[in-house]
C-alpha positions as CSV (number, residue, x, y, z in Angstrom):
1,X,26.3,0.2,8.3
2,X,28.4,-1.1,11.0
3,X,31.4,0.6,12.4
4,X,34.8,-0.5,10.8
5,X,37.4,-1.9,13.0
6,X,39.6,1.3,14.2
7,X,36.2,2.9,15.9
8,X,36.6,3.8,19.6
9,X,35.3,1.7,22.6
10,X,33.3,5.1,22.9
11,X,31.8,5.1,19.2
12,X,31.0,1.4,19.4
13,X,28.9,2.1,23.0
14,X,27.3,5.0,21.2
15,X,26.1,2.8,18.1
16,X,25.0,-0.4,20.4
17,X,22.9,2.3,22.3
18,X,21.5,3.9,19.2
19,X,20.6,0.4,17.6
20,X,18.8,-1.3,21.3
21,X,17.0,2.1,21.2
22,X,15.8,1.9,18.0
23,X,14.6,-1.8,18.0
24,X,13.2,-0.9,21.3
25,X,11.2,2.2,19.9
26,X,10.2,-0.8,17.0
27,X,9.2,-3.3,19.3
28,X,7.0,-0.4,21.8
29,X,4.9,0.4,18.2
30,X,4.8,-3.2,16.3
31,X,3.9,-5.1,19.3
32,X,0.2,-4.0,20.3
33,X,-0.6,-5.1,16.5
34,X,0.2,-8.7,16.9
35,X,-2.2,-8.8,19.9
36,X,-5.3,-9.0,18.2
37,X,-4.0,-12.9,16.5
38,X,-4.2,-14.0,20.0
39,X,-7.8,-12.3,20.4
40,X,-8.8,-13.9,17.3
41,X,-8.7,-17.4,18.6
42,X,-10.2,-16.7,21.8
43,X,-13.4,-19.1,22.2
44,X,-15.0,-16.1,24.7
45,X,-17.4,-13.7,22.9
46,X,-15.8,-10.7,23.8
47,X,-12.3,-9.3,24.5
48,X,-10.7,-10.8,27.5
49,X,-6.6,-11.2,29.3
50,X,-5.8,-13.8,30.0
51,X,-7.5,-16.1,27.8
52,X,-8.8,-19.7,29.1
53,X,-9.6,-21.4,26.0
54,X,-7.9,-21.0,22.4
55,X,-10.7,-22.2,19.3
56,X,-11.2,-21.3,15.7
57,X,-14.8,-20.3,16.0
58,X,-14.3,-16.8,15.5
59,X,-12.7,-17.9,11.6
60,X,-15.4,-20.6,11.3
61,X,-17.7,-17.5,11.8
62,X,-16.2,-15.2,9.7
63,X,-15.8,-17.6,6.7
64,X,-19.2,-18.5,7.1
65,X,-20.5,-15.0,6.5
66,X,-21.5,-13.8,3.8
67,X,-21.1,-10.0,4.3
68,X,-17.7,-10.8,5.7
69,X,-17.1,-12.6,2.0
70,X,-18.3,-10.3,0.0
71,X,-16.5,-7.3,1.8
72,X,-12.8,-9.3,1.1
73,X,-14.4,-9.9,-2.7
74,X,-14.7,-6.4,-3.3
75,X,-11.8,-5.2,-1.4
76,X,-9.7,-7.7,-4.0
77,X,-11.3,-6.3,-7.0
78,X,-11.3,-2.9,-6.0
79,X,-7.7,-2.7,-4.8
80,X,-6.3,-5.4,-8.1
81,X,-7.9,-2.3,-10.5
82,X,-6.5,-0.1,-8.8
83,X,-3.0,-0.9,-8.6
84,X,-3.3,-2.1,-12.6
85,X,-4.6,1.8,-12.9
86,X,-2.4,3.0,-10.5
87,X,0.9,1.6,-11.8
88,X,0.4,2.5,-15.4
89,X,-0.5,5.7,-14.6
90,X,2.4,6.4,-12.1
91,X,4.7,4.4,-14.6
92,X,3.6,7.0,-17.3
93,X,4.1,10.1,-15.4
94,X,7.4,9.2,-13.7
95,X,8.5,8.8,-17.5
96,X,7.6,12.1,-18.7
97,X,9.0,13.4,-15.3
98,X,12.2,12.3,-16.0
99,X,12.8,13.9,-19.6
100,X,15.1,16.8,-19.0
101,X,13.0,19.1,-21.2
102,X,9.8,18.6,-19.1
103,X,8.0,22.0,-18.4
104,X,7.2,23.0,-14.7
105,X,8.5,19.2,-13.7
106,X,8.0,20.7,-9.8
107,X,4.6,22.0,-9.9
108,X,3.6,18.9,-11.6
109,X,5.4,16.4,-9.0
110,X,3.5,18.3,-6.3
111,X,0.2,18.1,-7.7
112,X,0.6,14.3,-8.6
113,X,2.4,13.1,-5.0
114,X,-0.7,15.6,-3.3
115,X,-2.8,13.5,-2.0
116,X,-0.4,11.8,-0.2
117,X,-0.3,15.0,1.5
118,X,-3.4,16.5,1.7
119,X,-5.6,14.7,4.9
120,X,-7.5,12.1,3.6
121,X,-10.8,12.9,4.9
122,X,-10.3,16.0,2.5
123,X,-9.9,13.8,-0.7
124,X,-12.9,11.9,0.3
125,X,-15.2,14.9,0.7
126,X,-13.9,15.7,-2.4
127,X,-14.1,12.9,-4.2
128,X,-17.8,12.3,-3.0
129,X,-19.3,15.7,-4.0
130,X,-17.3,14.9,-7.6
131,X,-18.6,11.7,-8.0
132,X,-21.4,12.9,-7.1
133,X,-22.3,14.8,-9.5
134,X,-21.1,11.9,-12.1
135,X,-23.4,9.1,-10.9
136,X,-20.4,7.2,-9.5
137,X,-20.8,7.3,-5.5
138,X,-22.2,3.7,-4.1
139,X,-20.4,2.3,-7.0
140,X,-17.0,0.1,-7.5
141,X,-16.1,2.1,-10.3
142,X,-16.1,5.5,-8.4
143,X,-13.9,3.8,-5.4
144,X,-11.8,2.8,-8.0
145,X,-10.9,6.1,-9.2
146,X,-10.6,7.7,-5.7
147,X,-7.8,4.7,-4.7
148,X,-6.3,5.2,-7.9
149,X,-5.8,9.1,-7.4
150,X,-4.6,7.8,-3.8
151,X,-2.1,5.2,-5.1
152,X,-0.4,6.5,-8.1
153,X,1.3,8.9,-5.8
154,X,3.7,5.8,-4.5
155,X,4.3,4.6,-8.1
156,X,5.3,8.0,-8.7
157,X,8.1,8.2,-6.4
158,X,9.2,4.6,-7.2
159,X,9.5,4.8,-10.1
160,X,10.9,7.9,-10.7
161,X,13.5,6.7,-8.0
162,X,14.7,3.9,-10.0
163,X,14.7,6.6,-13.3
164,X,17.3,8.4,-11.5
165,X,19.6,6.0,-11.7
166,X,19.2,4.8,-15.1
167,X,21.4,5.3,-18.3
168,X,19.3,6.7,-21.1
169,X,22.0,6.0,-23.4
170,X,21.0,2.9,-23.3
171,X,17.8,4.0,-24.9
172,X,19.6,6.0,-27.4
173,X,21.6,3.3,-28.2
174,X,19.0,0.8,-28.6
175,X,17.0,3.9,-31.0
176,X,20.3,4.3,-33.0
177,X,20.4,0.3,-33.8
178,X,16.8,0.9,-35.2
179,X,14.3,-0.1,-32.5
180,X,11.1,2.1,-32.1
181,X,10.2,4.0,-29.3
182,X,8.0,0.9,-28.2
183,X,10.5,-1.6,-28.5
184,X,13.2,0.4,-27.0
185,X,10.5,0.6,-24.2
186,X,9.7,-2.6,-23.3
187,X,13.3,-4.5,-24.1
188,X,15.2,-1.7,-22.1
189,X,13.6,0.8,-20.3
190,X,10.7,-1.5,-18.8
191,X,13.5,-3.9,-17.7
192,X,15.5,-1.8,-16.0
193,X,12.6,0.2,-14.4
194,X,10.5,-2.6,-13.6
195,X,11.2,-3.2,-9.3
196,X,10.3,0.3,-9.2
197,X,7.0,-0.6,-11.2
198,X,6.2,-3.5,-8.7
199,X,7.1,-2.2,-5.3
200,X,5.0,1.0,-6.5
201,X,2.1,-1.3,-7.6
202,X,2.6,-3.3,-4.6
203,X,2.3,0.1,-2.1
204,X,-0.6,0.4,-4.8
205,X,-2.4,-2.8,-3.4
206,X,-1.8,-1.9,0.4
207,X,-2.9,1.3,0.4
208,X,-6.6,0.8,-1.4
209,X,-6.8,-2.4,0.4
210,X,-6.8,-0.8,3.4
211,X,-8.3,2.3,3.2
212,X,-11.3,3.1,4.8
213,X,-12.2,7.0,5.3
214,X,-12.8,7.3,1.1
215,X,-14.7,3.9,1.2
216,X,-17.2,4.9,3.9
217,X,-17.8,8.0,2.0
218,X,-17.9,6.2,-1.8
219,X,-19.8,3.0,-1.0
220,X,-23.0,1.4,-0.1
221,X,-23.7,-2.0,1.3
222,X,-23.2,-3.9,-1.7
223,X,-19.7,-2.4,-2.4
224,X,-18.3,-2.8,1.4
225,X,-15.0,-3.2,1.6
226,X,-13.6,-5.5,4.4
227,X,-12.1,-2.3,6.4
228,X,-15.6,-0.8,6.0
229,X,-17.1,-3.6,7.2
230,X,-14.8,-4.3,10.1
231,X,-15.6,-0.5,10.8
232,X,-19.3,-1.1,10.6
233,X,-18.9,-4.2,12.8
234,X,-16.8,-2.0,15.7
235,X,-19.8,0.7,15.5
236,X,-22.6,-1.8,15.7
237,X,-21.2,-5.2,17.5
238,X,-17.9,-5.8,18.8
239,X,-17.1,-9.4,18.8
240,X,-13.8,-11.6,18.0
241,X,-14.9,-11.8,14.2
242,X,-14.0,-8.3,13.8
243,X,-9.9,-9.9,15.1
244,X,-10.3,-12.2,12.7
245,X,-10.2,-9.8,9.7
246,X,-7.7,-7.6,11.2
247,X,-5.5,-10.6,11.7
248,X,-5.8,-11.1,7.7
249,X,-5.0,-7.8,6.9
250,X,-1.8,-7.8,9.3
251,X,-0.8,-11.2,7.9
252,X,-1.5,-9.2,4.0
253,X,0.5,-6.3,5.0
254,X,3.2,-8.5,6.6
255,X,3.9,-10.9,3.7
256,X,3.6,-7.5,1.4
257,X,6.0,-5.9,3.6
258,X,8.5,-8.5,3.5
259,X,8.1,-8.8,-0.7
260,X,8.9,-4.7,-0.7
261,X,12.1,-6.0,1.1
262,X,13.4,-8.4,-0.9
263,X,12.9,-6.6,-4.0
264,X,14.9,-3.6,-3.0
265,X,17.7,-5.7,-1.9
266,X,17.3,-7.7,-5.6
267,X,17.4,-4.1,-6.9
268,X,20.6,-2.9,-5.2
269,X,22.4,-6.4,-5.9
């Protein structure tokens, strides 16, 4: 929010100072990320500054893979179930969080938003011995459930956000003119809560696509995901493929970033 018109030469030094300090502080931590697109059309096998010669033989590589392929093929599945799982499980439980005659609405918030909380390598022990014991570790299904226990927390608080500003008297209006509690739900309520719904389910996406601590714990070589394998690649080999896939997943979280953007300013118009 700029400063209105009658601010003092003072005040207006103070906010130019505070806004060049904060892009600066932006720049110092965004930068380094965008070096590995440069890396990934290097032609030398390994890491070098500056480089002699730009190619694309690190992306005809990595497309001509086939554990590269498969790890991006089960990375979509994985993290598309998950935010489907994800969002209508958040979606339900920010609804019953927002009645006013919920029992113990805090203890339950804080259990459900927990393992955004809790460190991750904790979860994944957790979820391993668990699993374990169910005959769902080295499976898709199993590292479904862990991401989805990791992701509904964000549709939680999305959702649940946009809930607090809506009118449920346009519920009860829509039940007084006859409509059942599923039609009131998806001609009004769904509506009205639904860019909460997608920038939860698209936090959702990000955060199983990319995670890699529960993967390494849940999977075996035929359910890789791509950070998985870009972690096995680092342990093993490092070459300019592995630049390649972290150059898609910065371009993914870019373009998903940007999405989360315009939604929110579509909400608040």
């Amino acid at each position: 929010m700029w400063l209105p018109s009658y601010a003092t030469p003072a005040e207006r030094i103070g906010r130019t100072l505070i806004v060049l300090t904060a892009v600066l502080v932006l720049l110092f931590l965004v930068l380094p990320l965008f070096v590995v697109v440069p890396l990934s059309l290097s032609h030398d096998p390994f890491f070098s500054f500056p480089i002699e010669q730009y190619s694309l033989r690190w992306y005809r590589d990595f497309f001509a893979n086939e554990r590269w392929l498969t790890s991006i093929a089960n990375s979509l599945v994985v993290a598309s179930a998950t935010t489907v799982l994800a969002t209508t499980l958040g979606t339900l439980a920010a609804l019953g969080l927002s009645r006013p005659d919920f029992p113990a609405r805090r203890l339950v918030m804080a259990l459900l938003i927990s393992p955004m909380i809790v460190p991750v390598v904790i979860v994944a022990v957790g979820a391993y011995l668990f699993f374990g014991k169910l005959g769902l570790t080295d499976t898709k299904p199993g590292l479904i459930l862990a991401h989805t226990a990791l992701a509904t927390p964000f549709v939680v608080i999305t959702v649940t956000a946009v809930l607090s500003t809506y009118d449920s008297n346009l519920s009860r209006a829509a039940r007084s003119l006859g409509a059942s509690p599923v039609s009131t739900f998806f001609r009004v309520t769904l509506p009205a809560i639904l860019p909460g719904m997608v920038s939860g389910a698209i936090f959702a996406f990000a955060t199983s696509f990319d995670e890699v601590v529960i993967a390494l714990f849940l999977t075996g070589a035929e359910q890789r995901t791509l950070p998985v394998q870009m972690f096995s690649g680092i342990r093993d080999q490092i070459n300019p493929t592995i630049m390649v896939a972290a150059t898609m997943l910065l371009v993914l979280s870019t373009l998903l970033f940007v999405l989360v953007i315009l939604l929110t300013r579509k909400r608040k118009g």
